[in-house]
C-alpha positions in Angstrom: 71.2 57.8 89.6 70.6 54.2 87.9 67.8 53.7 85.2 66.9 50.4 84.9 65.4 48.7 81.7 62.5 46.6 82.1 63.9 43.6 80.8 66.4 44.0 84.0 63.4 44.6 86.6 61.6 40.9 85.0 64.3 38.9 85.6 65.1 40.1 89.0 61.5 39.1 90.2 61.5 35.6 87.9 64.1 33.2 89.6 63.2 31.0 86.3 64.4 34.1 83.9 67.9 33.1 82.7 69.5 36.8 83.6 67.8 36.0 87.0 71.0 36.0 88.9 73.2 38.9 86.3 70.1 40.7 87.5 70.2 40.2 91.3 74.1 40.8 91.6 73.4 44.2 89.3 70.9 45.5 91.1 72.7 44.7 94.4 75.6 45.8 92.9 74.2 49.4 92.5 72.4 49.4 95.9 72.3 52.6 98.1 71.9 54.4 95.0 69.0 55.9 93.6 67.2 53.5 90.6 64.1 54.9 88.9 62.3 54.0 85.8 60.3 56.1 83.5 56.5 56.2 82.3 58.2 53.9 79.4 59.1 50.9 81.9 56.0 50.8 83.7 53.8 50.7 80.2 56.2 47.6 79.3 55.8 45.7 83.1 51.9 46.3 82.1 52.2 45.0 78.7 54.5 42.4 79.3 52.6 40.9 82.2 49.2 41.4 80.6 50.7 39.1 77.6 52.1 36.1 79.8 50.0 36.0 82.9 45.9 35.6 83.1 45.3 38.2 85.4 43.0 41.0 85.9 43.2 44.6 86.3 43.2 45.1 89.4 45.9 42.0 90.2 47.7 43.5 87.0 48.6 46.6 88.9 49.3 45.2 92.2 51.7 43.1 90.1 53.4 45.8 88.6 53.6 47.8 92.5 55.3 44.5 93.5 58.1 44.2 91.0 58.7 48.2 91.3 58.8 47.4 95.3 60.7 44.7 95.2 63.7 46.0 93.1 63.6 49.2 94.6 63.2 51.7 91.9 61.2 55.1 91.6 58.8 56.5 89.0 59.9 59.5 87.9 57.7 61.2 85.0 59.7 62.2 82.2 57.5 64.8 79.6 56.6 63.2 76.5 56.9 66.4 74.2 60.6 66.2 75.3 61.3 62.9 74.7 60.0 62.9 71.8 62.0 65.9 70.5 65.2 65.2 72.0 64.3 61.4 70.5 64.1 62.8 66.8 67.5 64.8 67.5 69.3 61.5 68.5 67.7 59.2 66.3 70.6 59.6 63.6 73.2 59.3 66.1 72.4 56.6 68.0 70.6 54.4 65.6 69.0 52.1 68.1 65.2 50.8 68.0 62.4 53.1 68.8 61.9 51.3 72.5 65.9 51.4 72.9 66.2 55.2 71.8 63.1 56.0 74.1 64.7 54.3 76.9 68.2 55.7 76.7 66.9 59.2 75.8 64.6 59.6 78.7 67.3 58.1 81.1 69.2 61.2 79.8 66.3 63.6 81.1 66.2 62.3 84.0 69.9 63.2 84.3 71.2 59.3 84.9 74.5 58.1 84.8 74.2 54.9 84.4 71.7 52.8 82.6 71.4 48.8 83.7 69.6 47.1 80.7 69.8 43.8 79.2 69.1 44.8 75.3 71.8 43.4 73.5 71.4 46.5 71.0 72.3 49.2 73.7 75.0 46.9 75.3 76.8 46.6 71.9 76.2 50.6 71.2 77.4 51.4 75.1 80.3 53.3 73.4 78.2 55.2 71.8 76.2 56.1 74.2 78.5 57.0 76.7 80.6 59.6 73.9 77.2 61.2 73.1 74.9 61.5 76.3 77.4 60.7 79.0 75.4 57.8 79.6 77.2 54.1 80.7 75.3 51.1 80.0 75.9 48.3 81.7 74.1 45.1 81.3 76.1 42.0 79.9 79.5 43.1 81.3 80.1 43.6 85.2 
């Protein structure tokens, strides 16, 4: 199972996006297997979009179905009191951003193997991650 970051789902729909193209050959890269995002990624696509575009509800929504769609990925519902807990207990470990630590924590959860993510932070700590949630982030290298 693949988690994928939301900075990785943006520039896979945005030709203009400068990972456009690490993006497509990731994501193809990884096809056949199953990619999902989290709660987490889907309050980001909202946020994000809501920020850059002038759209409205209703067209911010459909937006965020299309860019799920088209990159293929499932929502699966991770439980915040969880997160949150096993967050707190790997906050000292992995000492990443709140966002970052959400993200790689939840991927865990969801029993992931592999997270795709463009974050500079969780591509430079991937050896970290790997040794204490079994977790391989891949991102910047192929």
């Amino acid at each position: 199972m693949i988690y994928l970051d939301t900075n990785v789902l943006v520039a896979y729909v945005n030709p203009k996006d400068g990972l456009h193209d690490r993006a497509t050959s990731l994501v193809s890269r990884y096809s056949g297997k199953k990619m999902f995002v989290s709660q987490l990624v889907v309050l980001e696509l909202y946020s994000v979009f809501s920020r850059v575009m002038a759209v409205g509800d209703v067209e911010l929504e459909a937006l965020v179905s299309y860019v799920m769609d088209r990159c293929g990925v499932e929502l699966v519902d991770v439980e915040w009191s969880e997160l949150y807990a096993r967050s707190l207990s790997y906050a000292n470990k992995l000492k990443l951003k709140t966002l970052d630590l959400l993200h790689v924590v939840a991927a865990y959860l969801l029993g992931t193997g592999t997270l795709i993510s463009f974050d500079r932070d969780l591509n430079d700590r991937r050896g970290l991650i790997k040794s204490v949630l079994g977790i391989e982030v891949v991102g910047f290298q192929l």
